[in-house]
N, CA, C, O and CB atoms as a CASP TS submission, in Angstrom:
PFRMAT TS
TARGET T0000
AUTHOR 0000-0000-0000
METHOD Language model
MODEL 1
PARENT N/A
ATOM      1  N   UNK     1       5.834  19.399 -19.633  1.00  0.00           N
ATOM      2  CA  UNK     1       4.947  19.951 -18.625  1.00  0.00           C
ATOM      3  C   UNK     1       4.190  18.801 -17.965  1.00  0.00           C
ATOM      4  O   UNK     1       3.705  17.842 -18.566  1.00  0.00           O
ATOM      5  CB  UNK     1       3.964  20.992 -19.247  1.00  0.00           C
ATOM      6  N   UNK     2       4.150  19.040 -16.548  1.00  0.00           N
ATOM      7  CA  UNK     2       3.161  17.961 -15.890  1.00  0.00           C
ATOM      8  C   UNK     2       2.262  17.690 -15.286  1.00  0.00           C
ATOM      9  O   UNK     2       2.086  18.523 -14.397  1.00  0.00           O
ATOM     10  CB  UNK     2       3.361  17.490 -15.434  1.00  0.00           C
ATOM     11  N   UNK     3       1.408  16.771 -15.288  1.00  0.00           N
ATOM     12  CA  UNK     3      -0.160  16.973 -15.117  1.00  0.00           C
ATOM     13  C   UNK     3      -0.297  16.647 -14.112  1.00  0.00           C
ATOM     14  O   UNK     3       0.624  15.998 -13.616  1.00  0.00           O
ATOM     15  CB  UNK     3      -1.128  16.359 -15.878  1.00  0.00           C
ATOM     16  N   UNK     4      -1.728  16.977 -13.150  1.00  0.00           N
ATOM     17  CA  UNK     4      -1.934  16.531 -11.560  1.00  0.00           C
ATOM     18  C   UNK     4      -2.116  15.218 -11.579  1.00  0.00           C
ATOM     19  O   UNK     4      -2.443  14.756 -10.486  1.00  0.00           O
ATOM     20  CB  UNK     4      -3.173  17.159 -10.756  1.00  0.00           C
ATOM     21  N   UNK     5      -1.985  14.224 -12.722  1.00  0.00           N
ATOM     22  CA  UNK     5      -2.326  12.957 -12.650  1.00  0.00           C
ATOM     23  C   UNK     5      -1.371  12.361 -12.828  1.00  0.00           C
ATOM     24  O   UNK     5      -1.581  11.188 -13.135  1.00  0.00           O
ATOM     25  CB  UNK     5      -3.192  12.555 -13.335  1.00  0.00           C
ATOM     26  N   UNK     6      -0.139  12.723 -12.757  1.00  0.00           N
ATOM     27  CA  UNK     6       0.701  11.502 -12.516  1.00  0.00           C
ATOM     28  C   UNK     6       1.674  10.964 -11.260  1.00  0.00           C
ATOM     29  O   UNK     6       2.371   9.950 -11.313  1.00  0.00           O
ATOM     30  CB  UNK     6       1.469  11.579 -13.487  1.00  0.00           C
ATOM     31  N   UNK     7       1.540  12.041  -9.912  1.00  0.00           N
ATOM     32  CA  UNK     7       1.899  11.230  -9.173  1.00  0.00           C
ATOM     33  C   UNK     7       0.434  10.917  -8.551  1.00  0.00           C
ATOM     34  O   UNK     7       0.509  10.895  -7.323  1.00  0.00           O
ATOM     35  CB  UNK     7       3.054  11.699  -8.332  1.00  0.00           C
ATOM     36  N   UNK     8      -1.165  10.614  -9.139  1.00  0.00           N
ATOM     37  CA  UNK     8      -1.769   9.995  -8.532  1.00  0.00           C
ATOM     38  C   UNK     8      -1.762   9.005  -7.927  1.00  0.00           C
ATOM     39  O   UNK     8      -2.454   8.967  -6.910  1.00  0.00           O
ATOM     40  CB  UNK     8      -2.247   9.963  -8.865  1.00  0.00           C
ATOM     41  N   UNK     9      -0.917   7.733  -8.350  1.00  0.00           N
ATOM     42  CA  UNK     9      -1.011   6.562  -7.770  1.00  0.00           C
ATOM     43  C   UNK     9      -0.104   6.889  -6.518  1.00  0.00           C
ATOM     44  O   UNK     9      -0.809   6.957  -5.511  1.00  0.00           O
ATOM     45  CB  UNK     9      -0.590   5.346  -8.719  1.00  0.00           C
ATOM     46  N   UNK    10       0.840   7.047  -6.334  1.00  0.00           N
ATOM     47  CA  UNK    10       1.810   7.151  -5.322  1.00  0.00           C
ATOM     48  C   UNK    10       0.777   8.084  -4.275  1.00  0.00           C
ATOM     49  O   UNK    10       0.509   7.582  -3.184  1.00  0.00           O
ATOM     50  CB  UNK    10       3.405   7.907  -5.904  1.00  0.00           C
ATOM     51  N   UNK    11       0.193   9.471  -4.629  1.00  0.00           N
ATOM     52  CA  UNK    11      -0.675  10.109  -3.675  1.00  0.00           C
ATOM     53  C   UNK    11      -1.439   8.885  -2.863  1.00  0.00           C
ATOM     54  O   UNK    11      -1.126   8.429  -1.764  1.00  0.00           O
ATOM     55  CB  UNK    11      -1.736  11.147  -4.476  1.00  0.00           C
ATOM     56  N   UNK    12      -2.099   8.644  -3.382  1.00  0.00           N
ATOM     57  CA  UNK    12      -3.243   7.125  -3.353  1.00  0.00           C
ATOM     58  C   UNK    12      -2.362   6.557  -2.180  1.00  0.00           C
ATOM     59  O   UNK    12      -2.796   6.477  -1.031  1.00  0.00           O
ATOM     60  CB  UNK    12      -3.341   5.773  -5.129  1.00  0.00           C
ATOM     61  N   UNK    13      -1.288   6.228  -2.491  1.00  0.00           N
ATOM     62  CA  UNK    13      -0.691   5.113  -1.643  1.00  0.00           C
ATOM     63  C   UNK    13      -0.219   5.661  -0.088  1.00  0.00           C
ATOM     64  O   UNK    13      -0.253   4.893   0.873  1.00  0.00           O
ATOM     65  CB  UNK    13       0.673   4.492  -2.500  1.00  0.00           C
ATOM     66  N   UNK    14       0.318   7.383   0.061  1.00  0.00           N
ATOM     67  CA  UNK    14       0.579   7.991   0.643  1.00  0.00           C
ATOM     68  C   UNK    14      -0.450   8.674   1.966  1.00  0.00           C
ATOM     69  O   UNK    14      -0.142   9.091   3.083  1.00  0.00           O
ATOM     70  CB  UNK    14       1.047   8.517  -0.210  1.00  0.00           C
ATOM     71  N   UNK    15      -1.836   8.560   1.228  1.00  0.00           N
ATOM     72  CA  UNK    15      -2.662   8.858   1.682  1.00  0.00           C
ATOM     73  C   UNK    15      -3.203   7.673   2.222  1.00  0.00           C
ATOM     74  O   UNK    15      -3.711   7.909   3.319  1.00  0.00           O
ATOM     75  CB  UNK    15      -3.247   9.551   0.982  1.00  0.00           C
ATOM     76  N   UNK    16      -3.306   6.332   1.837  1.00  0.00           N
ATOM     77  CA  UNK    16      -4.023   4.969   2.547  1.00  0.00           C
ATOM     78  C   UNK    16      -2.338   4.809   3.441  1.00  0.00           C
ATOM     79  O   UNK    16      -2.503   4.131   4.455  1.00  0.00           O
ATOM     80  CB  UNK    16      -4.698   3.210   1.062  1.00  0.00           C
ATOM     81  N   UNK    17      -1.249   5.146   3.318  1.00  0.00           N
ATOM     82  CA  UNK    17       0.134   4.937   4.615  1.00  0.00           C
ATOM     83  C   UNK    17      -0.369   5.587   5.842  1.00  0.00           C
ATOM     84  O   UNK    17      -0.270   5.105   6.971  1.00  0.00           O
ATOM     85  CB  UNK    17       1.833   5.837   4.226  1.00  0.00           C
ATOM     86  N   UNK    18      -1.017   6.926   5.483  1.00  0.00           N
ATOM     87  CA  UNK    18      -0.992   8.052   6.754  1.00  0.00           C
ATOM     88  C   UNK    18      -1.906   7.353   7.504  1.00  0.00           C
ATOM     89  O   UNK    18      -1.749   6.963   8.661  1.00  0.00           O
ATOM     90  CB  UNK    18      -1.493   9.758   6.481  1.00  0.00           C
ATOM     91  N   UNK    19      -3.235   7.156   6.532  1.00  0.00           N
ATOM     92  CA  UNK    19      -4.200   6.666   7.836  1.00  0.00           C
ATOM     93  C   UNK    19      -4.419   5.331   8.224  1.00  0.00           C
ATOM     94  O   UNK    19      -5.357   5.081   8.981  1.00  0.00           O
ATOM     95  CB  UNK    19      -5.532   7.057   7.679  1.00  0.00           C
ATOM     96  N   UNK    20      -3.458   4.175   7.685  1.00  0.00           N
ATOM     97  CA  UNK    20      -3.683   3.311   8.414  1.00  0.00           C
ATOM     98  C   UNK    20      -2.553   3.032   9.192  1.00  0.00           C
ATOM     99  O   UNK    20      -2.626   2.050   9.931  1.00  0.00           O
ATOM    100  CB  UNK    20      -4.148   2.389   7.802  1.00  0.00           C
ATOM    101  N   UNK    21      -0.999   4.030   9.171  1.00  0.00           N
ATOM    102  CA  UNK    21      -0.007   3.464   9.897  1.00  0.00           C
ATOM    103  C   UNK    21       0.004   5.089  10.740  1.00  0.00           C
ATOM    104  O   UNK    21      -0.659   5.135  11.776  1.00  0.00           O
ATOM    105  CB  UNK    21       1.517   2.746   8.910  1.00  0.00           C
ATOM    106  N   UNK    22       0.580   6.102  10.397  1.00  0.00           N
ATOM    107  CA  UNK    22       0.819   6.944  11.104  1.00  0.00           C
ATOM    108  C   UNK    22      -0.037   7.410  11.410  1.00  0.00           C
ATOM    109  O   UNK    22       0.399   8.526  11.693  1.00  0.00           O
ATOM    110  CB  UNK    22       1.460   7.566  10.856  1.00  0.00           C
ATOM    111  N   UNK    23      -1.377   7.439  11.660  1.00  0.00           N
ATOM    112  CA  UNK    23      -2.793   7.951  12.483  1.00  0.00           C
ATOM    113  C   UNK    23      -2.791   7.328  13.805  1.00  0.00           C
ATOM    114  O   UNK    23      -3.326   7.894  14.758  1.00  0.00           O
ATOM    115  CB  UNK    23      -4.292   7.487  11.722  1.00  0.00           C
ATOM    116  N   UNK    24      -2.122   6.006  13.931  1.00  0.00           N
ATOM    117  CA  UNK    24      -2.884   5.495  14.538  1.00  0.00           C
ATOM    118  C   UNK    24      -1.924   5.237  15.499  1.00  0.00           C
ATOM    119  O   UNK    24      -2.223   4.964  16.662  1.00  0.00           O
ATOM    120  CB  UNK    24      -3.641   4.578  13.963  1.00  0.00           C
ATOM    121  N   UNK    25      -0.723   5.310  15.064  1.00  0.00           N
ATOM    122  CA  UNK    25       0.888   4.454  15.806  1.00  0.00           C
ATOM    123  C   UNK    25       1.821   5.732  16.165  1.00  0.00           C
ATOM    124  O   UNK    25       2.411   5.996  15.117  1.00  0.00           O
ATOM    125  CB  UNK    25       2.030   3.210  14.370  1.00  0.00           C
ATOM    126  N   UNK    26       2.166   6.522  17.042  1.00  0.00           N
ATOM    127  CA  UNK    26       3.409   7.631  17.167  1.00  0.00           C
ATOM    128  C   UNK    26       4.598   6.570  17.634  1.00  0.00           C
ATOM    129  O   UNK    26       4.716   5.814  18.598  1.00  0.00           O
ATOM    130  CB  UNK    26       3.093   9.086  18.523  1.00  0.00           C
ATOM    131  N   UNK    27       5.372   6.864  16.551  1.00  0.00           N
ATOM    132  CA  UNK    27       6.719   6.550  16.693  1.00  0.00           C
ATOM    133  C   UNK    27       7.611   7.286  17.064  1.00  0.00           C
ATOM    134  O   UNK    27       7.650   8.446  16.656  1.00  0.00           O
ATOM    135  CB  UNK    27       7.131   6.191  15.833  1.00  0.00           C
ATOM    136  N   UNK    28       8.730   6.694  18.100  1.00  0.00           N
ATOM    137  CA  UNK    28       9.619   7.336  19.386  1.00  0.00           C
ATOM    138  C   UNK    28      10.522   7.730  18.540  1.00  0.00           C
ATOM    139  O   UNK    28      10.418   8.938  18.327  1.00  0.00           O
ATOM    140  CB  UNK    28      10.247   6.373  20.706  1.00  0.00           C
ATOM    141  N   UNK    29      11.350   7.236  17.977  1.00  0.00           N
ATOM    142  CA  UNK    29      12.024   6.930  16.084  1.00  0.00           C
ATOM    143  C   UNK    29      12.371   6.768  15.079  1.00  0.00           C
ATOM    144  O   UNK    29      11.291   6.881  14.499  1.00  0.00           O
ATOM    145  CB  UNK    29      12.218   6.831  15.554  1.00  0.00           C
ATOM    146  N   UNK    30      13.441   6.473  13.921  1.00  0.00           N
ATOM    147  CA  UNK    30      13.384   5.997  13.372  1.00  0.00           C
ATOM    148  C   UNK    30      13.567   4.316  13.369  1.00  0.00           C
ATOM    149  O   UNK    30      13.194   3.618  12.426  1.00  0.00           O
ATOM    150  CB  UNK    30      13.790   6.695  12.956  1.00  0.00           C
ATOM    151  N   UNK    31      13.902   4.043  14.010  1.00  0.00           N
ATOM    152  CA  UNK    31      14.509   2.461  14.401  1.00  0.00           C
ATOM    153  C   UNK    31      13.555   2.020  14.476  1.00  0.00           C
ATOM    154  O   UNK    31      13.229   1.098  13.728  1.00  0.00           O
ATOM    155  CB  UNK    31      15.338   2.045  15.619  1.00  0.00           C
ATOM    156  N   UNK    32      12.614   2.598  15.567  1.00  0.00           N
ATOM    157  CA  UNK    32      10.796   1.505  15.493  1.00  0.00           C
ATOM    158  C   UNK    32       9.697   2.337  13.937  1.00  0.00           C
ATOM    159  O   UNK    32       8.614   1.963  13.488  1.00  0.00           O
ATOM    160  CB  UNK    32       9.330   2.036  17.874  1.00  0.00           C
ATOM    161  N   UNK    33      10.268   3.094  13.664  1.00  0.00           N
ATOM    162  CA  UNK    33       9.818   3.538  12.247  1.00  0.00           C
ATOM    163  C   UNK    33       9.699   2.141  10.721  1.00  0.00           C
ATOM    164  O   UNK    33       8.887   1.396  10.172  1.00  0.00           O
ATOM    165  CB  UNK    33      11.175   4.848  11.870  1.00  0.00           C
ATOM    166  N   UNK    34      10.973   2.509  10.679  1.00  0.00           N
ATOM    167  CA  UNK    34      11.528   1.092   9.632  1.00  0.00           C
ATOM    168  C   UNK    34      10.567   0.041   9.502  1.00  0.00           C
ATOM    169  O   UNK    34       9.662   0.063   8.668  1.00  0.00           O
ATOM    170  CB  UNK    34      12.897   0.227  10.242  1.00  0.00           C
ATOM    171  N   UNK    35      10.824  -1.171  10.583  1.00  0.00           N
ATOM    172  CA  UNK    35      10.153  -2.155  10.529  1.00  0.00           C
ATOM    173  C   UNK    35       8.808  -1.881  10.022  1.00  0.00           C
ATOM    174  O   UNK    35       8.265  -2.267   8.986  1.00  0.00           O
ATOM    175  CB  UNK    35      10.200  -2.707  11.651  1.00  0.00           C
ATOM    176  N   UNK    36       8.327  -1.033  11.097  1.00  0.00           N
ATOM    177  CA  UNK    36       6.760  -1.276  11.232  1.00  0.00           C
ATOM    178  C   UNK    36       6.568  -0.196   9.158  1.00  0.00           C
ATOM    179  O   UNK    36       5.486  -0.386   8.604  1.00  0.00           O
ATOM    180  CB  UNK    36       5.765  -0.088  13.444  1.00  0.00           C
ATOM    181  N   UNK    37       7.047   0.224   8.805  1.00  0.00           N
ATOM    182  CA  UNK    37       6.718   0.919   7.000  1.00  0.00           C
ATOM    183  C   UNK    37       7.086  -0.568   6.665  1.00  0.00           C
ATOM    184  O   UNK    37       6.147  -1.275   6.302  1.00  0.00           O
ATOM    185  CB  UNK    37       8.032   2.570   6.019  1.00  0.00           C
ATOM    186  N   UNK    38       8.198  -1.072   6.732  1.00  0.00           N
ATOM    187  CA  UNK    38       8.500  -2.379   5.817  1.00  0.00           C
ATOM    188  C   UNK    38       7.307  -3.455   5.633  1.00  0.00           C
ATOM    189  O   UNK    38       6.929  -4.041   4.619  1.00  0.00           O
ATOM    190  CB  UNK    38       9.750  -3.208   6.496  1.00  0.00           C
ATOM    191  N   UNK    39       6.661  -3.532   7.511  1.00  0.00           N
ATOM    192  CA  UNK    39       6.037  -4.711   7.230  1.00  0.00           C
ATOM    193  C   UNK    39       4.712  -3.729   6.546  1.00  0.00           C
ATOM    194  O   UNK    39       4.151  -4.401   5.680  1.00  0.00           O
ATOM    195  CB  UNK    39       5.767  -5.880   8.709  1.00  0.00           C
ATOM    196  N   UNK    40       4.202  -2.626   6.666  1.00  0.00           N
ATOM    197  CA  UNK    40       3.147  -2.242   5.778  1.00  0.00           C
ATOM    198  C   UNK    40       2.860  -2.505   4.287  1.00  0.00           C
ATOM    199  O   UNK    40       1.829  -2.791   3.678  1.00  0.00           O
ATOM    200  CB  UNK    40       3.172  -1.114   5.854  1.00  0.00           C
ATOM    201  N   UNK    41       4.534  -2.243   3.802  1.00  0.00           N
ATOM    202  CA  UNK    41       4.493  -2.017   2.375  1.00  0.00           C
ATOM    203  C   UNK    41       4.160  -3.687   1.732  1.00  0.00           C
ATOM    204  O   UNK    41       3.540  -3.946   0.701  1.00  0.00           O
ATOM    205  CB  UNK    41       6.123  -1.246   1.828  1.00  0.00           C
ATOM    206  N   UNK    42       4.777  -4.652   2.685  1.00  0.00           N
ATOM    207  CA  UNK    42       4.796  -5.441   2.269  1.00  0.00           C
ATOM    208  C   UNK    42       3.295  -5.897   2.404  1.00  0.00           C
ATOM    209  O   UNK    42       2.618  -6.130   1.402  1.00  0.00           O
ATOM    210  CB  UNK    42       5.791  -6.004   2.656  1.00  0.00           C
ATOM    211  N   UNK    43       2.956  -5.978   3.287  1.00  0.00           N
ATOM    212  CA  UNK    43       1.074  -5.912   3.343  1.00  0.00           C
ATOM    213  C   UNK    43       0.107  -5.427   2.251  1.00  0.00           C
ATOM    214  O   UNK    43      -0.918  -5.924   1.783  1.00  0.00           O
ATOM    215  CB  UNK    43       0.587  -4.907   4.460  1.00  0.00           C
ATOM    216  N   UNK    44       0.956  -3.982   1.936  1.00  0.00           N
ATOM    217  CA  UNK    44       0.137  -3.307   1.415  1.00  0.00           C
ATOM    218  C   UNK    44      -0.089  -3.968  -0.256  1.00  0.00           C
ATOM    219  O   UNK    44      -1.053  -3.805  -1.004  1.00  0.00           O
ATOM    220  CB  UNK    44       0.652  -1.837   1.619  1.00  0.00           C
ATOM    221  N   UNK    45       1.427  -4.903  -0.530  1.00  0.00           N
ATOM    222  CA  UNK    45       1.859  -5.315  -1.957  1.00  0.00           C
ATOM    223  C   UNK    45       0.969  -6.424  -1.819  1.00  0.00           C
ATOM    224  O   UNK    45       0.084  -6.453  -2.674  1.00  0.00           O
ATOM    225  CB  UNK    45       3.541  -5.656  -2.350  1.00  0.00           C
ATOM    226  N   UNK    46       0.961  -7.429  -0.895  1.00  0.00           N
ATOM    227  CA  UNK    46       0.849  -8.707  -0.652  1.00  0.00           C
ATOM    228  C   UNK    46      -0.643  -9.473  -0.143  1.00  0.00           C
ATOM    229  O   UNK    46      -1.226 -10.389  -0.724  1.00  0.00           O
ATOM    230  CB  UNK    46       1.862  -8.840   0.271  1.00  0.00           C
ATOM    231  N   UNK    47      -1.009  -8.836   1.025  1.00  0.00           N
ATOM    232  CA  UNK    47      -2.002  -9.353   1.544  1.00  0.00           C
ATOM    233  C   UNK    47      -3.603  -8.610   1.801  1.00  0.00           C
ATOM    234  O   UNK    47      -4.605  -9.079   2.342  1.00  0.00           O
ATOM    235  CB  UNK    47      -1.398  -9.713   2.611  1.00  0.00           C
ATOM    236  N   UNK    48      -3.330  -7.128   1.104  1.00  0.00           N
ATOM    237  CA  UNK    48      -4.686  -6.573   1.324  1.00  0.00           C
ATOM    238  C   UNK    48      -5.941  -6.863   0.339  1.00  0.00           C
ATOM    239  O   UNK    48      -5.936  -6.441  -0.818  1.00  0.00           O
ATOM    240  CB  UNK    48      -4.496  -5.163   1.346  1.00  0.00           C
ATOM    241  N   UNK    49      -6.690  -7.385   0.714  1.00  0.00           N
ATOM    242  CA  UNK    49      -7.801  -7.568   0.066  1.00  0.00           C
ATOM    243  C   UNK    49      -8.422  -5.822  -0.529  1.00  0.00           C
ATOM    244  O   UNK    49      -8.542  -4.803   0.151  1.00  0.00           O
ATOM    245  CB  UNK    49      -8.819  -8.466   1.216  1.00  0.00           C
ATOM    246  N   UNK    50      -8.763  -6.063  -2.257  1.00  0.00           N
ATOM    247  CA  UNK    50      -9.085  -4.800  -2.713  1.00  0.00           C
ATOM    248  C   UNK    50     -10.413  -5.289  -3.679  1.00  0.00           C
ATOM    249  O   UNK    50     -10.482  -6.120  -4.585  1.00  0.00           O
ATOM    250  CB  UNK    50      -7.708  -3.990  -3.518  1.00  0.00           C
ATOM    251  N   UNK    51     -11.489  -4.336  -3.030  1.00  0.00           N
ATOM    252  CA  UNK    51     -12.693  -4.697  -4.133  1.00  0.00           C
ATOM    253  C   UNK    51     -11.941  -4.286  -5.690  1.00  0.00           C
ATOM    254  O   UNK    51     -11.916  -5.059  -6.647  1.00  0.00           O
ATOM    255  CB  UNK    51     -14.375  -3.549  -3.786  1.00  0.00           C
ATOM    256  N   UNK    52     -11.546  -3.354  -5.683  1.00  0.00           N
ATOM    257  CA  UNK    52     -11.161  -2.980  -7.330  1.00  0.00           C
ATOM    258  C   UNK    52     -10.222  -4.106  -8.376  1.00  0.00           C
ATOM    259  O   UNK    52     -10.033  -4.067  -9.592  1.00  0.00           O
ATOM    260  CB  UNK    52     -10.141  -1.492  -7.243  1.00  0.00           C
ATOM    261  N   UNK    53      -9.610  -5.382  -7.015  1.00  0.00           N
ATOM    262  CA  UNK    53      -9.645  -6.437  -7.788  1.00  0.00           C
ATOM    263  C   UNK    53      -9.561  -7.551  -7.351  1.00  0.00           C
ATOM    264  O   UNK    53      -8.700  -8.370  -7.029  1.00  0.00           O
ATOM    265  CB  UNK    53      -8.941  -6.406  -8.537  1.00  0.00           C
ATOM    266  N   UNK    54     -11.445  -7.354  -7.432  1.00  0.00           N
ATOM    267  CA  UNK    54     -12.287  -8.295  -7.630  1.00  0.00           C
ATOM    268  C   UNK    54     -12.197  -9.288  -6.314  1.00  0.00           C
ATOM    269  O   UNK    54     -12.043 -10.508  -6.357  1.00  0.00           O
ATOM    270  CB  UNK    54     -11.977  -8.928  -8.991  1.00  0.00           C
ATOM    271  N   UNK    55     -12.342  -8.406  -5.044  1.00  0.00           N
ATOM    272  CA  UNK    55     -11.759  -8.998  -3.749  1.00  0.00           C
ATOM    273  C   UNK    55     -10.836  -9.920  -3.460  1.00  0.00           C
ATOM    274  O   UNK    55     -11.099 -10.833  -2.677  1.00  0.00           O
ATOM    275  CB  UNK    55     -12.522  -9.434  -3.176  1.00  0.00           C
ATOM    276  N   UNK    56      -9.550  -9.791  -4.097  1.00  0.00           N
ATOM    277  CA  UNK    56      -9.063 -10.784  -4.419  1.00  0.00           C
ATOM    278  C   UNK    56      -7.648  -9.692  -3.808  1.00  0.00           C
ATOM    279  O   UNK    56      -7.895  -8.487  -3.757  1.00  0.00           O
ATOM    280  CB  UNK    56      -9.401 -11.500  -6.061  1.00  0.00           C
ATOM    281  N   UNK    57      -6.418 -10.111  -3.432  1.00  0.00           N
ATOM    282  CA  UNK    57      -4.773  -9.605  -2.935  1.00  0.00           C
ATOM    283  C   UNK    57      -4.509  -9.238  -4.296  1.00  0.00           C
ATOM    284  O   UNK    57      -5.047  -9.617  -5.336  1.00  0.00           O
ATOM    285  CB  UNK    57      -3.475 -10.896  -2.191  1.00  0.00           C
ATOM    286  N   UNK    58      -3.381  -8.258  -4.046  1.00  0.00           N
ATOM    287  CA  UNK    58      -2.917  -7.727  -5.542  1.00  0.00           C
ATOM    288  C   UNK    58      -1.797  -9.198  -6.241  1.00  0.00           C
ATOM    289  O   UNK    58      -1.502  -9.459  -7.407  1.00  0.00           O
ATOM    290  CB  UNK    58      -1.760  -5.843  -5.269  1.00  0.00           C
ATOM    291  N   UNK    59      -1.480  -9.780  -5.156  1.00  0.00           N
ATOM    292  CA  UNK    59      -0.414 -11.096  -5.502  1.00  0.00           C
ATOM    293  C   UNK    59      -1.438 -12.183  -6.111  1.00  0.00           C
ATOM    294  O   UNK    59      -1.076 -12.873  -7.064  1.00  0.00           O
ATOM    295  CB  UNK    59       0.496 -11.839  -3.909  1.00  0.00           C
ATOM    296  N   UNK    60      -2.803 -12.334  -5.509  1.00  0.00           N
ATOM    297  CA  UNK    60      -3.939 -13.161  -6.190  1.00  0.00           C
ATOM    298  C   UNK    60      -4.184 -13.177  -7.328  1.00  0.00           C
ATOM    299  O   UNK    60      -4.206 -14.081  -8.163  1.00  0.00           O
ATOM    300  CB  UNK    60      -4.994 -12.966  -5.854  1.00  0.00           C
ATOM    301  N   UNK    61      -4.543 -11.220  -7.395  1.00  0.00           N
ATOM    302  CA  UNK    61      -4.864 -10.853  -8.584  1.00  0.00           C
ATOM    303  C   UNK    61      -4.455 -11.279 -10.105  1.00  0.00           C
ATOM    304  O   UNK    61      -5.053 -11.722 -11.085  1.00  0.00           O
ATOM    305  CB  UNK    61      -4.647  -9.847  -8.430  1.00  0.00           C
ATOM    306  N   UNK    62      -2.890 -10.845  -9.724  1.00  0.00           N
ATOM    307  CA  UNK    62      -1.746 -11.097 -10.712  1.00  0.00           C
ATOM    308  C   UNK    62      -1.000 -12.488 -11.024  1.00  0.00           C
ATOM    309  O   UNK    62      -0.313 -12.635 -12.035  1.00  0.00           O
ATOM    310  CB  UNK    62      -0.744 -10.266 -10.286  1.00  0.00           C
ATOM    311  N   UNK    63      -1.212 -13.558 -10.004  1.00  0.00           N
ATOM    312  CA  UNK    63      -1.425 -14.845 -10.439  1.00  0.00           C
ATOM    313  C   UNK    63      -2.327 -15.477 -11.590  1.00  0.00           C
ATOM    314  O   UNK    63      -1.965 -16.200 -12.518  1.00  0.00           O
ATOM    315  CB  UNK    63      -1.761 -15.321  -9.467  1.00  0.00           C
ATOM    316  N   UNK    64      -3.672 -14.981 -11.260  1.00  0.00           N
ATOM    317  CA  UNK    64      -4.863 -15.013 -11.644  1.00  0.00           C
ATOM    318  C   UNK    64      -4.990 -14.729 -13.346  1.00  0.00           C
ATOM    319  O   UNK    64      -5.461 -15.415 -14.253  1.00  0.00           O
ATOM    320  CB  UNK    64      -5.568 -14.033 -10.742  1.00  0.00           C
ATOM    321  N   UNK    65      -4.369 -13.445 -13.319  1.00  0.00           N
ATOM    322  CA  UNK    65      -4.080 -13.132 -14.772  1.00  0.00           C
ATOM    323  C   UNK    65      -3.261 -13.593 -15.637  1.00  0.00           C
ATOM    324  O   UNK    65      -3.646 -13.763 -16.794  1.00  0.00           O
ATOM    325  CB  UNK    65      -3.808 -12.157 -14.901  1.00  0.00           C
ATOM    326  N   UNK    66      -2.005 -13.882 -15.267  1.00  0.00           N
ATOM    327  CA  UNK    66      -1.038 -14.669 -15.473  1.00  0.00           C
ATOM    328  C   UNK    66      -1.566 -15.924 -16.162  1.00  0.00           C
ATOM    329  O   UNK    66      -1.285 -16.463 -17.233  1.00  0.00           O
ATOM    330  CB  UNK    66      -0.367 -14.889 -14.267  1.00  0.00           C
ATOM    331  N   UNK    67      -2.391 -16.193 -15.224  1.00  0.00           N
ATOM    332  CA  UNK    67      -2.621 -18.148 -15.149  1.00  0.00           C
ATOM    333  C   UNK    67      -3.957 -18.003 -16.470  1.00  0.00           C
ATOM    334  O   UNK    67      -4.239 -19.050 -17.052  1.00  0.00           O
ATOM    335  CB  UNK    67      -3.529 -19.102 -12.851  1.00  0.00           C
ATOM    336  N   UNK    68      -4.521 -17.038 -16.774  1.00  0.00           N
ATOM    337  CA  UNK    68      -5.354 -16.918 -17.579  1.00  0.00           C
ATOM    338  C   UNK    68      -5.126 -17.456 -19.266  1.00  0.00           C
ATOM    339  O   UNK    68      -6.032 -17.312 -20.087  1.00  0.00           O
ATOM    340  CB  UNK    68      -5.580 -15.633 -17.369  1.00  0.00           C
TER
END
């Protein structure tokens, strides 16, 4: 049986996609679709600064710990 908490993280992620890519951008397609999700996700993995860690990129973050 399954609980409302486990596709939380993915919700989370679904919900920060809508409003910072499809709120703001109507796409004619899928063709100008693609790119512009790819370069998000990769943003979203790579370069967003997140107080929850420790204002630092999730790629920072996980260096950081690593290197610990």
């Amino acid at each position: 049986k399954g609980n409302c908490y486990d596709n939380a993280v993915m919700e989370n992620f679904f919900g920060h996609l809508k409003e910072e890519l499809f709120h703001h951008v109507r796409f004619l397609n899928t063709d100008a679709l693609a790119p512009a999700l790819h370069e998000y996700i990769h943003w979203y993995n790579n370069d967003r600064i997140s107080t929850k860690l420790e204002g630092l990129s999730p790629v920072q973050y996980r260096a950081q710990a690593l290197a610990a």
